[in-house]
N, C-alpha and C positions, 0 to 999 in steps of 0.2 A: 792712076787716077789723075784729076785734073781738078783745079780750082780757078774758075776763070781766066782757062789756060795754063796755067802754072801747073807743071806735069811732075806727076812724082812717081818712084816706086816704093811699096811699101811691101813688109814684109813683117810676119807676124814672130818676134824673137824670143816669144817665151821659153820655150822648151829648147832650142837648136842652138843659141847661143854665140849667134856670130861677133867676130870682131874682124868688121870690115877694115883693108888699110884705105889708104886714100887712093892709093892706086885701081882696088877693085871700084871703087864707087865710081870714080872716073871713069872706069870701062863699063858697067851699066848704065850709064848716066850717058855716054856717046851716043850719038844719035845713028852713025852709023856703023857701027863694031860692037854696040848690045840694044840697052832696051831704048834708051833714050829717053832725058826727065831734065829736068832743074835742079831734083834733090833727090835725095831716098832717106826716107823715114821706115827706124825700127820699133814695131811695139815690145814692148817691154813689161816687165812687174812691175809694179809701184813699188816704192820704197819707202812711202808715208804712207798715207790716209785716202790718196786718189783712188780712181778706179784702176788705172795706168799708168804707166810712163813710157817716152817715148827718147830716142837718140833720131837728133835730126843732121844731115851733113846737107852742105854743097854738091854742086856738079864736081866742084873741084877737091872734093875728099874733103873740106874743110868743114870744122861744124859749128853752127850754126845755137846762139840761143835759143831762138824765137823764127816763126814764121806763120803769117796770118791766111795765110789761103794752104797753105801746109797741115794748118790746127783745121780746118774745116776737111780735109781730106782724111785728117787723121781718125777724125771724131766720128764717122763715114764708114771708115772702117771699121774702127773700134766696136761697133755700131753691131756687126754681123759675130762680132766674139764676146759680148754680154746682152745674149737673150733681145736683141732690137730694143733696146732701153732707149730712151728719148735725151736723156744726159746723161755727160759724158764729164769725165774730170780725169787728166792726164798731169803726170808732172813736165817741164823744161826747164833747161837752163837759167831760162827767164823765171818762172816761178810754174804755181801751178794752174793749170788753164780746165776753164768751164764754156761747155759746148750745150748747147741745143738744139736738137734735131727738130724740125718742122717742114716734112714735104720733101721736097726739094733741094731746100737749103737750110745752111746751115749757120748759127748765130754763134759767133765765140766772142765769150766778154776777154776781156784781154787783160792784162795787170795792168797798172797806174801810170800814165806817161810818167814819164822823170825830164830832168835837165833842158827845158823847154829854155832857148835862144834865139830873140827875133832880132834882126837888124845887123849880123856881121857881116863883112864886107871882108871878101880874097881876091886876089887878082888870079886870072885865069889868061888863057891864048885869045878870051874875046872879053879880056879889058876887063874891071872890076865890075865883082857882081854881089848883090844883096840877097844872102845864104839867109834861111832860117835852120833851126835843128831842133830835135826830139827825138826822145828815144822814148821808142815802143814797144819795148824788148829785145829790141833793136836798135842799134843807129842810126837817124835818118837826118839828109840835109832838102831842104824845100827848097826851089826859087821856083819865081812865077815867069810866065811866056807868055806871049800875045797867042803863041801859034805852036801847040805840043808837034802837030805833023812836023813844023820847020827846028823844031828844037836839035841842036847837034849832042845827041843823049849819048853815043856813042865816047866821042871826044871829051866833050865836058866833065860827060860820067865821069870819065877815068880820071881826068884832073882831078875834081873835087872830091874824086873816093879817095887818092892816095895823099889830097894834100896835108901840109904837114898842121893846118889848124886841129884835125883829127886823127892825128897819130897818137898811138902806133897802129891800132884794129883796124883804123878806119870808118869811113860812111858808108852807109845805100846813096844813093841820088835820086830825088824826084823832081820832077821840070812838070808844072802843071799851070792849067792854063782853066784860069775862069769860063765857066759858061751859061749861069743863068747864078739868081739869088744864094741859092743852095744845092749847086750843082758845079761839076769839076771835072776835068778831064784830065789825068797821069800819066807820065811815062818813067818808070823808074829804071835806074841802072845799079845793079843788085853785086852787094861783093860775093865773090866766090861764083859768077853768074854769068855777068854781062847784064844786057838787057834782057826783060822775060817780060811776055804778053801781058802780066799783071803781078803784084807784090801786095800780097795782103796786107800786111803792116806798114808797108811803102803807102799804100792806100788812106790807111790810120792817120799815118803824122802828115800827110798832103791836108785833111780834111779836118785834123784838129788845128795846124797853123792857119789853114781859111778860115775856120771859123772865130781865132781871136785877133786874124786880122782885119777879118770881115766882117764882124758880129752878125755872123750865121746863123740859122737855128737847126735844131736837131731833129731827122737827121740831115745829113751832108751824101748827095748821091752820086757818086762817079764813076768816069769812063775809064775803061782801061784799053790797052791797044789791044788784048785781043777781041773788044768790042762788047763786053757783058758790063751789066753793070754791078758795083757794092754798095751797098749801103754802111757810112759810119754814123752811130750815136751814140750820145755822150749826155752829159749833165754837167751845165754851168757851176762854180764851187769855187767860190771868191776869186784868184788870178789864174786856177787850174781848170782843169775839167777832168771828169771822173767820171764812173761808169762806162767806162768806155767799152762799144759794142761794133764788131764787124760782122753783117749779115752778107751770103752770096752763096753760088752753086757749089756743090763737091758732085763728081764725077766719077765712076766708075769705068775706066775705058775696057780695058782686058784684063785678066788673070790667067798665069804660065806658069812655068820654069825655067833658069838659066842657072848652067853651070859658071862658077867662079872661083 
């Protein structure tokens, strides 16, 4: 499946009961020695009150709390294993997540930003730069660009993932570039990843740091490199914002077998 490019395999683990190492995930996840994805996401039992729950990992065997174009694939499928139900409620690491199916796409409210940071400054290979940060079940670092095509997302990524202002886990990186009132273009570099077409939650904290740098209104509409667009909304809520909402496509590309 795919979420605004953001490719995943999933696999339904009720019954079968896999315990993937890092190594098998990495060889599904290879683009050319298995399936090839960004992640792989397992459904699971619930262990509260959800509908589900899901284990999400990296390309790199690593796992992962949260992922915002990962929840809309997941909810997608979830989707075809309770009766075509229109919501969807799964647990993560991050907390528990609520989805909305409508058409096409798919609407996941997300849990509460946390640790919202505007205005630090780290030195990098191109000289100090002014980092924003938020975590959106995730950890994400914001800077802004005149020009996301000219952005060095590669290089910088990696800088600002491993530098030690966010050690020990780490950041995401997004480099996002203004492009109308309430509208935005991203390019995120994703730990356990690299760069990926798009970053659901990568998306999130781009779009809530514009809008309290920006006094944006909601929602906030952005591009992603692999060229679709998301939708983030939110609700103003004194120095915060709250209700936070990611809308965009979940995909079904193929369904197989692969031995592991």
């Amino acid at each position: 499946m795919n979420g605004a490019g953001n490719d995943f395999v999933l696999i339904d683990n009720r019954e079968i009961g896999l315990q993937l190492t890092p190594e098998q995930i990495q060889r599904i996840c290879h683009r050319q020695r298995g399936v090839g994805a960004d992640g792989v996401l397992l459904l699971r039992l619930a262990k509260g009150d959800a509908d589900l729950g899901w284990d999400f990992f990296n390309r790199d065997g690593s796992e992962a709390e949260m992922c915002g174009n990962g929840a809309r694939c997941f909810a997608r499928f979830a989707q075809r294993h309770l009766d075509g139900q229109e919501e969807v409620s799964f647990e993560t690491l991050a907390g528990v997540i609520k989805a909305r199916l409508d058409g096409e796409s798919v609407t996941v409210s997300l849990t509460p930003p946390e640790d919202f940071r505007i205005g630090d400054r780290i030195s990098t290979s191109a000289g100090e730069l002014e980092i924003h940060s938020v975590n959106t079940g995730v950890p994400h670092a914001v800077l802004f660009v005149d020009d996301a095509d000219q952005a060095m997302v590669s290089q910088l990524g990696k800088e600002i993932r491993y530098h030690e202002r966010y050690a020990p886990d780490g950041t995401n990186v997004n480099f996002v570039q203004l492009t109308g009132q309430d509208s935005i273009r991203v390019r995120t570099y994703e730990r356990g990843v690299g760069e990926t077409l798009a970053c659901g939650t990568g998306v999130t904290a781009a779009g809530l740091i514009t809008a309290k740098l920006h006094d944006c209104d909601s929602p906030i509409r952005v591009r992603v490199l692999g060229g679709d667009d998301l939708s983030v909304a939110f609700e103003p809520d004194d120095d915060s914002l709250t209700n936070v909402r990611l809308t965009g496509p979940a995909e079904f590309v193929f369904s197989g077998q692969i031995e592991i």
